[in-house]
C-alpha angles and dihedrals in degrees: 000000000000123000099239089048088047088050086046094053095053093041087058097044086049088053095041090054098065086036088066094035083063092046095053092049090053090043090042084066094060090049083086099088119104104225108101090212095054086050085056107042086042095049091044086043094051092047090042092054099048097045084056091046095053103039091053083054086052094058101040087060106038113353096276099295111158132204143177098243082062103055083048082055094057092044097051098044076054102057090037087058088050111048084043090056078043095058102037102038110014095052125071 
């Protein structure tokens, strides 16, 4: 893979790390029901969702090709967006 496709890809995982940070806290908001049912279609439906998400912007970069290093990246736009919400909204 070329060097500029593999840059764009973890450019795009970082960012859609802190994309899918934003969208948990806003799904963790409807976990509050108290149907057990409506807890578990609307979980499947969010990861769902998201996979799908990710892996058509995967393809779109670089034909779908996954590494690790991506999924790091994911993890650590993720844990950057939440230790920045942590500091501006969660301390005071």
């Amino acid at each position: 893979m070329v060097l500029t496709i593999q840059i764009y890809s973890l450019i795009f995982s970082f960012f859609f790390g802190v994309f899918f940070y934003f969208l948990l806290e806003v799904n963790y908001k409807f976990l509050y029901n108290d149907k057990i049912i409506i807890k578990t279609i609307n979980t499947f439906l969010f990861l769902l969702f998201n996979t799908i998400l990710y892996f058509i912007g995967l393809i779109k970069i670089n034909n779908g090709i996954i590494h690790i290093y991506f999924l790091l990246a994911i993890l650590l736009g993720f844990l950057l967006a939440y230790f920045l919400h942590f500091l501006t909204f969660k301390r005071k």
